[in-house]
N, C-alpha and C positions, 0 to 999 in steps of 0.2 A: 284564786290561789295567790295573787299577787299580796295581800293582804298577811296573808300567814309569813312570807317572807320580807314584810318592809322593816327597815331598820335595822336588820340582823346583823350582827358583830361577827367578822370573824379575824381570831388572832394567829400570829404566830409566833410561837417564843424562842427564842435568841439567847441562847447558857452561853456568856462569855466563856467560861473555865472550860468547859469541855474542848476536848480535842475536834479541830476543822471544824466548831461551830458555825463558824461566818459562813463556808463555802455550804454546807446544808440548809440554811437558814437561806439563803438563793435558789435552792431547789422547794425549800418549803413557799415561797415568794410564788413561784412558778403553780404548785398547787393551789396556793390559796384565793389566786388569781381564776382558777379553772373553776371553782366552786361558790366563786363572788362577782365575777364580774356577768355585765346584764342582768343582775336581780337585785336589786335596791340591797346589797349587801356592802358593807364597809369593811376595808383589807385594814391593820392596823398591826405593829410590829411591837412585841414587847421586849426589850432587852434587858437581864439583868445582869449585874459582874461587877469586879472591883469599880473598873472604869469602865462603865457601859455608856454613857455620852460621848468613849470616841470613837464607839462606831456608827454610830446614828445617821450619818454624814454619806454613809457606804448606803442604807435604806433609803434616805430619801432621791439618792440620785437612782435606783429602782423603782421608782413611783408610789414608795410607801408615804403617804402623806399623815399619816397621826401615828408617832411612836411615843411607848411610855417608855420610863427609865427609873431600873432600882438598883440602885449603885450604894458603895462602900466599903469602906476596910473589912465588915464582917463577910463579905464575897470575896475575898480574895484567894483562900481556900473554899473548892465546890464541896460542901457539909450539905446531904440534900433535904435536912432536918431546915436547916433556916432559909435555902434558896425555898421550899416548898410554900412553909409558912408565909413568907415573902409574898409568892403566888398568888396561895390564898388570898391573903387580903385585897389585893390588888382585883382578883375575880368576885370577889366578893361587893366590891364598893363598885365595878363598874359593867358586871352581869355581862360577859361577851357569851355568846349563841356558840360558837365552835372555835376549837383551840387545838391548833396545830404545834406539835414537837419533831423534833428528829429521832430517830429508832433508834442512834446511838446508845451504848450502854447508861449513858449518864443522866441521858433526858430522860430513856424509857423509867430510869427508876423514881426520879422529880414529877413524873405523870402520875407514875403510880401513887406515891404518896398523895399527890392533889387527890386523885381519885377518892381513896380512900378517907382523906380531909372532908373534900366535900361532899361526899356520897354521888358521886355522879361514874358513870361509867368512864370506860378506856378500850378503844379497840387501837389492839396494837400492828403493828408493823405492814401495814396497808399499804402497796403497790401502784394503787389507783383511787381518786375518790366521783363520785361523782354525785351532782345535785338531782336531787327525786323533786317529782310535781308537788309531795308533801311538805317541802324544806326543811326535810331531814337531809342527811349528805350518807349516802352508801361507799363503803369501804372494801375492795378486795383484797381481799390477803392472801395468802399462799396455809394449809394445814396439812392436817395427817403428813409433816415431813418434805410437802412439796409436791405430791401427788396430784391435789385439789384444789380449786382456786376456791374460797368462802367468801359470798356478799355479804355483809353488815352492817346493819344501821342499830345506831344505839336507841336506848328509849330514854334517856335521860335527856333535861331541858339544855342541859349544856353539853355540847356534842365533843367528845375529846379523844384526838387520832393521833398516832404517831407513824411517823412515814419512812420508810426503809430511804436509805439515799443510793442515787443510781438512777432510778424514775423517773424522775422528772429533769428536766434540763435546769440549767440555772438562770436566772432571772441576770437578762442584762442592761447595760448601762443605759438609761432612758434621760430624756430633759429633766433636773429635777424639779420634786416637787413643788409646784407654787406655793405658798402660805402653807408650806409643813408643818405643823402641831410638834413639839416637842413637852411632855409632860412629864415632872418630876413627882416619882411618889415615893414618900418613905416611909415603908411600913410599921408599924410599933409591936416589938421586938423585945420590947421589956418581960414580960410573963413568957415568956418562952423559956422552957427548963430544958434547952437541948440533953439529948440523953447520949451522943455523939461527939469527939474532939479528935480534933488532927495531933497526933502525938508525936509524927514526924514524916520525910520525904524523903525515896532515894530515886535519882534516876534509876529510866528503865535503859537495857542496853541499846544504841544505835539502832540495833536491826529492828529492834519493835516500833523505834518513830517513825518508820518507813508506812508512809498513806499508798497502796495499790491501786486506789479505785481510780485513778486516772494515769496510771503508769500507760506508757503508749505500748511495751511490751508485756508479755506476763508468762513467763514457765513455772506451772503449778505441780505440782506432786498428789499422787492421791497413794491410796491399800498398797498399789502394787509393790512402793519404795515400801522395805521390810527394817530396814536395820538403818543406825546412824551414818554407815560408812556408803552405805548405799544414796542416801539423801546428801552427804554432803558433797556426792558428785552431780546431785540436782543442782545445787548450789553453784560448784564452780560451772556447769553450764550455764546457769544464767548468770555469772559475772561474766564470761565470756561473752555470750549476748549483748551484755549491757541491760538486762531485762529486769523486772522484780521478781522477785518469790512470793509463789503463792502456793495454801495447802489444801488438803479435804480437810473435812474435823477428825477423823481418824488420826491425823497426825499431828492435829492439834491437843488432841486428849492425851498423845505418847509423848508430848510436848518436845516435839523436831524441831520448831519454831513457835514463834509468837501466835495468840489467835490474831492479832492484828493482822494477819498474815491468809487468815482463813479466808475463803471463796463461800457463797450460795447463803443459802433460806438462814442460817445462824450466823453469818459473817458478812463478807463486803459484795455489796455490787460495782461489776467491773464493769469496761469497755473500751477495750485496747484495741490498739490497732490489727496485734498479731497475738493470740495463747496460746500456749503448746502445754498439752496436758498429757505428765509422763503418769501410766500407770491409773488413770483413773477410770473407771465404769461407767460413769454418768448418770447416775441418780440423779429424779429429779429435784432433790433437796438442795445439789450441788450445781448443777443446768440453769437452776431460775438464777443463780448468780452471772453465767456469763450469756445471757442470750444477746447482748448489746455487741459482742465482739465481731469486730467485720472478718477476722480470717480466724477457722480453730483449727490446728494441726493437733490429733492425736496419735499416741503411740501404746499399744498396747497390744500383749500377745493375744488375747482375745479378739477372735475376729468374730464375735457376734455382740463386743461390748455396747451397751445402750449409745454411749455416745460416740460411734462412729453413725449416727442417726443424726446429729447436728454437727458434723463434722466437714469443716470443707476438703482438709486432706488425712488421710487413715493412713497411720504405717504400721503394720502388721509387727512388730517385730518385741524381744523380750529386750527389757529397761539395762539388766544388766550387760547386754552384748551393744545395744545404743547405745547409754551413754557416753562409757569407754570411748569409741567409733568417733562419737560427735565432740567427743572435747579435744580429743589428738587431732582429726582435722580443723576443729575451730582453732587452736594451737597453730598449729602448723599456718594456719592462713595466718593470722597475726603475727607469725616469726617468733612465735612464745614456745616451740618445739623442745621440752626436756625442762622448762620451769615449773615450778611448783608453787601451788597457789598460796600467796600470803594470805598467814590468817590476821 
């Protein structure tokens, strides 16, 4: 067996442009380490981005000792028409065995394309991976909505996963690399007829650059918040808190807030310290998002709701008589008694 897996590549790719690349790209470190190290396997980190040599520096003090670099003014906007192309070539001249993305929206779509490019497969948004006797690498994912855990291994020669973040821990700071490999390749980009162009940028509002998945508090909203005036006293309870917001996708489709905002199997994996979930049921589509959290306080008039099932504390009670309740006493303790929340 040892024979099937000598020399095997495994990559992981690094999208400057996307949002909290760096910090997923340390959780991907973390996996690719679980599926390469002890098997004559080599971990290797691909970065591409306007200026992807300045973060190189951040890999090799993680113990990534050969990283490639495709850098550029044409990366400066993420177009996933030429970061793809870009890829390709690059998998192309140097044949890696398995190739690690982050489940972000950005990469998942930069996978897809390779996919596609090279005819190889993509199992996406994987949980777990882990190395078979065969040196394939098996993937769990979550389907059917979160119900089901799925094993899969692809059957293509190039093994290609993308990895939900939240999973895996992040990869920390180690001696770095002795004799670290840095390799510059510039792809040829000439015969490329992109069919795609950046026509313009607006910022998104404040509330949507707000990253959850590491907020140490989190009060989420699910079904039970009905109406705008209802959720924006979800709102000022969690500025009261000091906490983040966070939503189901039900309120994400009514658009209350941002999906950057969303929880579970379509959104963010969390692991706060403390979640208080108003109004929500607890599907497991929306559960496999926070099972990391060390304390969950629910509230929900439902007292046979699923998730008073992974709940460390249950308060029986209806959202609109709560809230109310809790923001006059959170008020009142702050000395904030009869202000009204700036918007």
């Amino acid at each position: 067996m040892t024979n099937l897996r000598k020399n095997k590549k495994t990559w992981i790719i690094n999208i400057c442009a996307a949002p909290d690349s760096e910090l997923s790209a340390y959780e991907l470190i973390t996996a690719g380490r679980e599926i390469s190290d002890g098997s004559n396997e080599s971990l290797s980190c691909v970065i591409i981005g306007h200026e992807a040599s300045a973060r190189a520096d951040y890999f090799f003090k993680r113990g990534i000792k050969k990283i490639y670099i495709i850098q550029g003014e044409i990366y400066k906007n993420l177009i996933e028409e030429i970061y793809s192309d870009s890829l390709a070539q690059l998998i192309l001249k140097e044949k890696p065995d398995k190739i690690l993305f982050s489940a972000a929206k950005e990469s998942k779509t930069i996978a897809a394309r390779l996919a596609a490019k090279l005819n190889i497969g993509l199992i996406s948004d994987a949980i777990k991976l882990k190395s078979e006797a065969s040196g394939k690498t098996s993937a769990i994912k979550p389907t059917f909505g979160g119900d089901l855990m799925a094993k899969i291994e692809s059957r293509s020669n190039i093994e290609m996963i993308t990895i939900r973040a939240g999973f895996y821990s992040k990869a920390q700071l180690l001696n770095p690399a002795k004799n670290g490999e840095l390799i510059n390749f510039k792809p040829d980009l000439s015969q490329l007829n992109a069919k795609i162009k950046l026509v313009g940028l607006s910022p998104k509002p404040k509330e949507d650059d707000e990253d959850i998945s590491d907020a140490e508090i989190v009060v989420a909203a699910g079904r039970g918040i009905k109406t705008k005036e209802e959720f924006e006293m979800v709102r000022q309870f969690s500025d009261l808190l000091g906490a983040s917001l966070g939503i189901t996708r039900p309120l994400a489709d009514l658009g209350f807030a941002s999906e950057n905002c969303q929880i579970g199997i379509t959104g963010k994996t969390i692991k706060p310290k403390l979640y208080i979930a108003l109004g929500i049921s607890g599907k497991t589509h929306h559960t496999q998002g926070i099972l990391n959290a060390k304390t969950i306080v629910s509230v929900n008039k439902d007292a046979n709701a699923p998730i008073k099932d992974i709940s460390d504390y249950f308060i029986e009670a209806d959202i609109k008589e709560f809230l109310p309740a809790m923001i006059k006493k959170l008020r009142e303790i702050k000395g904030m008694e009869g202000t009204a929340r700036k918007s």
